[in-house]
C-alpha positions as CSV (number, residue, x, y, z in Angstrom):
1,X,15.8,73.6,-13.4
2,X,15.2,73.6,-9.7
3,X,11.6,72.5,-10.0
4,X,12.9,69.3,-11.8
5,X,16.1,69.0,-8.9
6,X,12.8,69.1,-6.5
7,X,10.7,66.7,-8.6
8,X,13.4,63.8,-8.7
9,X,15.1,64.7,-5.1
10,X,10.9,63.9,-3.9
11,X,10.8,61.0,-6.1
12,X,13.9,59.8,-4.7
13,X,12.7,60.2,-1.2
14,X,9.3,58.4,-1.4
15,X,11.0,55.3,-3.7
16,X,13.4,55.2,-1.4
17,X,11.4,52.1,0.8
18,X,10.8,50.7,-2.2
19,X,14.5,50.7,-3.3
20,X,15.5,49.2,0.1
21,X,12.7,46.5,0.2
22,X,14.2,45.3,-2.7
23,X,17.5,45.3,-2.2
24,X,16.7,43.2,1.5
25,X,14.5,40.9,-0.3
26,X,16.7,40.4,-3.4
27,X,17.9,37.4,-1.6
28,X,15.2,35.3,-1.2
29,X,13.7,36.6,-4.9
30,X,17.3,34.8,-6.0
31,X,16.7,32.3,-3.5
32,X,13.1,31.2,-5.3
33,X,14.3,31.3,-8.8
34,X,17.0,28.8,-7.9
35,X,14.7,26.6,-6.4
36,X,12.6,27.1,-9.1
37,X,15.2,26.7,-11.9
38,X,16.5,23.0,-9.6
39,X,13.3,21.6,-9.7
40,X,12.1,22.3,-13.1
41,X,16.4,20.5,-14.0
42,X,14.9,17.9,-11.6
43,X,12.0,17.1,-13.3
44,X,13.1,17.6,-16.5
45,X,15.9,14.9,-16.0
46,X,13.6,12.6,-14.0
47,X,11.3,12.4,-17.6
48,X,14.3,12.0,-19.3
49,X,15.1,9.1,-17.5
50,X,12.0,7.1,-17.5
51,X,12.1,7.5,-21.3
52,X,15.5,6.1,-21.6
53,X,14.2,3.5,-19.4
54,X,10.8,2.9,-21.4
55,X,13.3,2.6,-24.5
56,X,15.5,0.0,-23.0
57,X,12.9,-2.0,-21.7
58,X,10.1,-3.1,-24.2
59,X,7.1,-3.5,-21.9
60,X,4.9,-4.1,-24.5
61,X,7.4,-7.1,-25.8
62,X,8.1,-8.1,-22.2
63,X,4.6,-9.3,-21.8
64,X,3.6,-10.0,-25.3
65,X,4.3,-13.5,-24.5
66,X,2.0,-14.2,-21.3
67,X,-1.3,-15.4,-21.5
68,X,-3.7,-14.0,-19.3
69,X,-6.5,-16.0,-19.5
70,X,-4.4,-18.4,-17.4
71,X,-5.1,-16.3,-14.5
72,X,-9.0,-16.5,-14.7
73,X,-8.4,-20.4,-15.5
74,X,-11.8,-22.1,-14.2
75,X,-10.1,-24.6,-11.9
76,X,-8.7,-21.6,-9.2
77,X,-12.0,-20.7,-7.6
78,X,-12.9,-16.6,-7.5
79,X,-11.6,-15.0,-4.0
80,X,-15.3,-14.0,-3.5
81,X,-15.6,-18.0,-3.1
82,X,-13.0,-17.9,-0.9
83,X,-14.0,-15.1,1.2
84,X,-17.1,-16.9,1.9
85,X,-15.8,-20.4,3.0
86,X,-13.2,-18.7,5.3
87,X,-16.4,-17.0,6.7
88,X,-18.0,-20.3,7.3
89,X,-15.5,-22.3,8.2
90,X,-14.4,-19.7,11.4
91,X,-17.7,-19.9,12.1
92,X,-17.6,-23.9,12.7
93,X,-14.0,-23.6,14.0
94,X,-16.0,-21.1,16.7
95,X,-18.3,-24.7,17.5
96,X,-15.3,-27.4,17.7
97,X,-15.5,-28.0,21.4
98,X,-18.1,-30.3,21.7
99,X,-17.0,-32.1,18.2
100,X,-15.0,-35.0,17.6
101,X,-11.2,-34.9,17.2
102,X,-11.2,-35.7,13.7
103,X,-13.8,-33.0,12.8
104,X,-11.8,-30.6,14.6
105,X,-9.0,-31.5,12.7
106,X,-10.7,-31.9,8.7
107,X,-12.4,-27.7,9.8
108,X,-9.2,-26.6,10.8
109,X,-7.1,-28.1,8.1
110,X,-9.9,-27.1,5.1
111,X,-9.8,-23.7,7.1
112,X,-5.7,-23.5,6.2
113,X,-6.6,-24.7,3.0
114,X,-8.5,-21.6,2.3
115,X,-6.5,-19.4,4.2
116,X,-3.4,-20.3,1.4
117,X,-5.7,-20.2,-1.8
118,X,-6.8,-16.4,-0.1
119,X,-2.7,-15.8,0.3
120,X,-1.7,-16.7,-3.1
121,X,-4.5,-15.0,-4.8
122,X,-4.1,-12.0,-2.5
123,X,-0.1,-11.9,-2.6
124,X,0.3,-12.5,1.5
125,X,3.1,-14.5,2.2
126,X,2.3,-17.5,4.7
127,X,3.5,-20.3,6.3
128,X,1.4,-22.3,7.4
129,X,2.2,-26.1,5.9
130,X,5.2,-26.0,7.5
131,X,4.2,-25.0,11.4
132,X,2.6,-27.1,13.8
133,X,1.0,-26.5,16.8
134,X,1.2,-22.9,18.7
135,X,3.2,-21.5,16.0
136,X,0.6,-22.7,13.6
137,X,-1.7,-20.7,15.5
138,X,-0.2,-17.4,15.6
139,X,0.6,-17.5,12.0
140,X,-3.3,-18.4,11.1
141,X,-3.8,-14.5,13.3
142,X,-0.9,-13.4,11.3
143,X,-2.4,-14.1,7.7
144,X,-5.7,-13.4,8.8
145,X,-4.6,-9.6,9.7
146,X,-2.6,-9.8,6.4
147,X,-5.7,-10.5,4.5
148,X,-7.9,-8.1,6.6
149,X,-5.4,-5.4,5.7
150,X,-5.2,-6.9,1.9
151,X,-9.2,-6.1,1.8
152,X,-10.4,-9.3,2.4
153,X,-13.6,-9.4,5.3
154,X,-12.6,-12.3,7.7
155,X,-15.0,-12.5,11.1
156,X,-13.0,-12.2,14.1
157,X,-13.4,-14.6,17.2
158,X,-14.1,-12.3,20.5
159,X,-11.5,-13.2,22.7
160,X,-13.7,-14.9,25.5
161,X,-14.6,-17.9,22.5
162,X,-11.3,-18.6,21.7
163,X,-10.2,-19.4,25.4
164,X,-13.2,-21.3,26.0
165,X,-12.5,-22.9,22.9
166,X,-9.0,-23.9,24.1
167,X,-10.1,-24.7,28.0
168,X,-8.8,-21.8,29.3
């Protein structure tokens, strides 16, 4: 009888840190399971949302309707097309100085022109038929960043060109 008093009076004594770790660290075990159990409600209600969703609206009938061939239609040229006459066309806007006024004017005009086909097919919004002069200018840097950040490769003028090109 005292052998097994001994026995379970030592086995108290060395479970004893164990006991206590547990009982300090019960918090944050009850702390993770919470967190455990809110996300899993989260996600759990998140998927049950987008199904609702997906069953009140039809994608499939949504755009059942829509023809896309229309948006390869041959007459809308391919924006690698593009890319390449934006290319050349900064590249004779680079020359104008020594040109006449009206070939100044058709490059940079066919230049806009491209610039606009390049928005639309890209999705950058732009403005440039309806600005004239200094404001025109800044908004061609404006879409050209837009496209260069949209993927597009557009040449850059070095800084010097453009205000020799400008008399400065």
């Amino acid at each position: 009888m005292h052998t097994l008093v001994l026995a379970l009076a030592l086995l108290a004594v060395l479970c004893l840190p164990v006991f206590l770790a547990l009982i300090l660290g019960a918090d944050e075990l009850l702390d993770r399971l919470a967190c455990a159990v809110s996300e899993w409600r989260d996600a759990r209600r998140e998927r049950r949302t987008i199904k609702q969703l997906d069953r009140a609206v039809d994608a499939a009938s949504l755009t059942r309707d829509i023809d896309l061939t229309a948006f390869d239609a041959d007459g809308r040229p391919p924006i690698e097309e593009i890319a390449a006459d934006l290319r050349r066309l900064a590249g004779q806007r680079l020359g104008i100085a020594g040109r006449s006024q009206v070939w100044q004017c058709a490059v940079l005009r066919a230049y806009d022109d491209r610039l606009r086909l390049a928005s639309q097919r890209l999705g950058v919004a732009e403005h440039l038929a309806e600005l004239e002069g200094m404001d025109l200018e800044i908004e061609r840097v404006r879409v050209e960043g837009e496209l260069t950040a949209a993927g597009l490769s557009l040449p850059a003028a070095p800084s010097g060109l453009r205000r020799k090109q400008r008399g400065g």
